[in-house]
C-alpha positions in Angstrom: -16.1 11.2 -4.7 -13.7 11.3 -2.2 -12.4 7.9 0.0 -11.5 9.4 3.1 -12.3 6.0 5.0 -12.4 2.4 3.1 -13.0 -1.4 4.5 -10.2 -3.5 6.0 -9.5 -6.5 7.2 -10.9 -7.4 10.6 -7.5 -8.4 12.0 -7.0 -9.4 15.6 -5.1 -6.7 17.6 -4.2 -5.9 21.0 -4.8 -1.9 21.4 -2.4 -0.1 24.1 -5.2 1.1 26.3 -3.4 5.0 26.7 -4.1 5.4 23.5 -7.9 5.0 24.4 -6.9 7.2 27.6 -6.4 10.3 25.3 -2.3 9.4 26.5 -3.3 10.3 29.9 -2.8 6.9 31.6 -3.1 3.0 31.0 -0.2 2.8 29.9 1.0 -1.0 29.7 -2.1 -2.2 29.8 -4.4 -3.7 26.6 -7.5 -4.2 25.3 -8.8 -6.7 22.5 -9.9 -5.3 19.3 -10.2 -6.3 15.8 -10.0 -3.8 12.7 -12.8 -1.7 10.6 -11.8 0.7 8.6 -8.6 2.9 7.5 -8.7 6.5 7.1 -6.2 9.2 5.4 -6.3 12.7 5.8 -3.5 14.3 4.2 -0.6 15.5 6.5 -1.8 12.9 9.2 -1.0 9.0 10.2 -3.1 6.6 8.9 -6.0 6.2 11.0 -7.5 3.0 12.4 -10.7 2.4 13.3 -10.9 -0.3 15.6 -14.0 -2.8 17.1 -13.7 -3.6 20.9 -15.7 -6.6 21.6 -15.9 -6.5 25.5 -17.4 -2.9 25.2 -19.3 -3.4 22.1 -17.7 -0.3 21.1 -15.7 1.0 18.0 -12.7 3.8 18.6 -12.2 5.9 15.4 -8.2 7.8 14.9 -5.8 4.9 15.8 -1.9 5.3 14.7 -0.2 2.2 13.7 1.3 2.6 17.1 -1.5 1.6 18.8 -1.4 -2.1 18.3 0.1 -4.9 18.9 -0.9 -8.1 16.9 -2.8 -10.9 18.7 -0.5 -14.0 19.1 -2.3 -17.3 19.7 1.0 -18.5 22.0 0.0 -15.6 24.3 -3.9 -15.2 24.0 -4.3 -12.9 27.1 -1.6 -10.2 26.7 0.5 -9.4 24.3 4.6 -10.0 25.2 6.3 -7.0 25.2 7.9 -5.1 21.8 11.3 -5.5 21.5 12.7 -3.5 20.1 9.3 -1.2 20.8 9.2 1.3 18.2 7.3 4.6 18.0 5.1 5.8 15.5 7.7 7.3 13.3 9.8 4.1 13.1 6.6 2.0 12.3 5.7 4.7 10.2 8.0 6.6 7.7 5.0 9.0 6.0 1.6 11.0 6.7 -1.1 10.1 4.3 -0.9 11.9 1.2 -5.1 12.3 -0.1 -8.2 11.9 1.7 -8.5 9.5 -1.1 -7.8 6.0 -0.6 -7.3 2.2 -1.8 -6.9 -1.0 -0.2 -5.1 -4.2 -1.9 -3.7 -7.4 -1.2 -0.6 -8.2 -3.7 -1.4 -11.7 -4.3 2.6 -12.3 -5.7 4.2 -11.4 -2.7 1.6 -12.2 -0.3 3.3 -15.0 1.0 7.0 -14.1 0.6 9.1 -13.3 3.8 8.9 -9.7 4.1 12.1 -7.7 6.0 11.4 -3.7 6.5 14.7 -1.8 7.1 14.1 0.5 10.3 15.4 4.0 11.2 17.2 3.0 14.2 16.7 -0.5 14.8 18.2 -2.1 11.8 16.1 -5.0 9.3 13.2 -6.5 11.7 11.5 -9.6 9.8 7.8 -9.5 9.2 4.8 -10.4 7.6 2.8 -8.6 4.8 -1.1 -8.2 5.3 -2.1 -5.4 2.8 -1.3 -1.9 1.1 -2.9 1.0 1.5 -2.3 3.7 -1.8 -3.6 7.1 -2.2 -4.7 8.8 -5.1 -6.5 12.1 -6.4 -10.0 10.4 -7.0 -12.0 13.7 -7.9 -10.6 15.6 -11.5 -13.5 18.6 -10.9 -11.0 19.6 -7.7 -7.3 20.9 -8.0 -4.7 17.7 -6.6 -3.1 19.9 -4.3 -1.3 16.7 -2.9 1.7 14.4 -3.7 -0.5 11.4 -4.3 0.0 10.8 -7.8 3.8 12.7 -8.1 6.0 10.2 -9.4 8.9 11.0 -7.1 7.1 11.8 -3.8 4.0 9.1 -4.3 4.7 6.0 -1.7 2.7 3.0 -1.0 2.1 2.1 2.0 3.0 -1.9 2.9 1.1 -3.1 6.1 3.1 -5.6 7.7 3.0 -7.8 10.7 6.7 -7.5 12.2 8.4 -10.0 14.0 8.1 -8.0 17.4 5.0 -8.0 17.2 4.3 -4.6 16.1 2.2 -3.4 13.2 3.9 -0.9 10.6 3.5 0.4 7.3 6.6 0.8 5.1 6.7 2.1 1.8 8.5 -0.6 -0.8 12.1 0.9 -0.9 12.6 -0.1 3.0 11.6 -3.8 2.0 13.0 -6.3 0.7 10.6 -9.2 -0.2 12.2 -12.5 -0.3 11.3 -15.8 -1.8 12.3 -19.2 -1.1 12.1 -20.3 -4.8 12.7 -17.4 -6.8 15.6 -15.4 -5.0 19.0 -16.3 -5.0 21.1 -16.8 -1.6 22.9 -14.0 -2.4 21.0 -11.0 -3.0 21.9 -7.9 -5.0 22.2 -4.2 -3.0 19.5 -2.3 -5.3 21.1 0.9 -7.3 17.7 2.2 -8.3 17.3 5.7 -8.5 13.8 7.8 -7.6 11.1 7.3 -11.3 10.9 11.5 -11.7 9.0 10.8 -15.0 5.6 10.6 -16.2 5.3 8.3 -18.8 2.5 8.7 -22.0 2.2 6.4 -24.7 -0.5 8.8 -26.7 1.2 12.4 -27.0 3.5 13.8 -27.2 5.5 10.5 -28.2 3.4 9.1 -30.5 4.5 10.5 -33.5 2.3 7.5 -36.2 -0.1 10.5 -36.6 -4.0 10.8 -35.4 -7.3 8.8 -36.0 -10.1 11.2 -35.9 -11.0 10.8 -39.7 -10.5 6.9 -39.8 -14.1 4.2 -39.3 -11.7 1.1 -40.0 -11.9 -1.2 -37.7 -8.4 -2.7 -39.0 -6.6 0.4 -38.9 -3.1 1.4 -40.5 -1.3 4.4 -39.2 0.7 6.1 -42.4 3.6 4.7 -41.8 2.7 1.0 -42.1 0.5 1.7 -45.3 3.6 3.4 -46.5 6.3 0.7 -45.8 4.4 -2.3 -45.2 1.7 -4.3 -47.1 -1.9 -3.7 -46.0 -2.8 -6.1 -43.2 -5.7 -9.0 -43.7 -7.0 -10.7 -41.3 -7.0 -14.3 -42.0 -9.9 -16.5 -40.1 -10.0 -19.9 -41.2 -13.6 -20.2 -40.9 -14.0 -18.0 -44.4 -11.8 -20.7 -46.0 -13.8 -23.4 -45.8 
C-alpha cells in the first residue's frame, strides 16, 4: 500500500501568504501555521500540508519555500531571509516514490548541522527530521529511483540559520559534534555506492539448507575443517 502522505511534526511556521494567493499577490506578507502532513509524488517537491489556526483551515501542496520558521525573539513576523533562497537552493531534488517514511536520527539529532548551498556558500542550521522514499508495493513495477543505490537521496529537513526551512540530501552536510569531531576536519573523498550488496546469493558460496532440521547447523565447510560445534550451557552441568 502506497504512502503518498505520512504524519509530521506539528512545527511552528510562518507561511508566505502568496503562496496561499496561488502566487498572485501577498507577497511579503505571513500567516501562522503549524505542520500536518508531508507528501511525495514522484517528479514533484515535497509537499506540505499546513494547519492555519486563525482560519481554522488546513492548505494541502506547500514547497519548502513556503516557510519561514517561527522565532520566539520575533513572535509577530518573521525577519527577513538573508540570504533568501528559492525553492531549488532549499531544495536540491523532486520526490522520488509516492511512497514515503518519516525519521528522526536520534545520533545526530543534536549535532550542529551546516548544508553547503548552490550559490550561497555553507549556511548553519538545525536538523528536525528526514524524509526517505522507497518502493513500498512488490505486486507493481518500481519504475522510480527510490531504492537505486546511486540516484537514492535522503532528504535532511533542517532549520537554517536564516530562518528558512530546506531539505538537503546528506552529501551537502556536514554534521558536526562538539565531542566527537576534531577541530580540523577532513575534505570527504567518497565516491557515489553503485552496488547492491547481498549476503545470501550469489556470494555465499557455504552451500544451501533446504535438507537440514538442525537447529545448530554446520555448513560443509565447518564440518569438514572444523570440529562439530556443542553448545555448552552450564545449567546441564550441574
Amino acid at each position: 500500500m502506497a504512502t503518498l502522505i505520512n504524519n509530521i511534526p506539528p512545527v511552528k511556521v510562518w507561511i508566505r501568504r502568496e503562496y496561499l494567493r496561488d502566487m498572485r499577490d501577498g507577497h511579503g506578507e505571513y500567516e501562522l501555521g503549524y505542520w500536518v502532513s508531508i507528501k511525495t509524488i514522484p517528479g514533484r517537491a515535497m509537499y506540505f500540508e499546513t494547519y492555519l489556526p486563525e482560519y481554522a483551515a488546513m492548505f494541502d501542496k506547500l514547497p519548502i519555500s513556503a516557510f519561514l520558521i517561527w522565532d520566539p525573539d520575533h513572535p509577530h513576523e518573521p525577519k527577513k531571509p538573508d540570504p533568501d533562497l528559492p525553492l531549488e537552493e532549499l531544495s536540491f531534488w523532486n520526490a522520488f516514490s509516492y511512497d514515503n517514511t518519516i525519521l528522526e536520527k536520534n545520533l545526530p539529532s543534536t549535532m550542529r548541522w551546516e548544508a553547503r548551498t548552490k550559490t550561497h556558500g555553507v549556511i548553519p542550521g538545525e536538523y528536525l527530521l528526514t524524509v526517505d522514499c522507497y518502493d513500498g508495493d512488490r505486486s507493481r513495477p518500481d519504475l522510480t529511483f527510490s531504492e537505486t543505490p546511486d540516484e537514492h537521496k535522503s532528504a535532511n529537513i533542517l532549520v537554517l540559520e536564516n530562518g528558512q526551512i530546506a531539505a538537503y540530501p546528506n552529501n551537502r552536510c556536514r554534521i558536526i559534534d562538539p565531542s566527537l569531531s576534531p577541530e580540523q576536519l577532513k575534505n570527504p573523498d567518497f565516491l557515489v555506492s553503485t552496488r547492491y550488496f547481498n549476503v545470501e546469493y550469489p556470494n555465499a558460496k557455504w552451500g544451501r539448507l533446504g535438507e537440514s532440521e538442525e537447529y545448530f547447523w554446520e555448513t560443509e565447510t565447518e564440518k569438514n575443517k572444523y570440529k562439530p560445534f556443542i553448545p555448552h550451557d552450564e545449567e546441564f552441568d550441574r
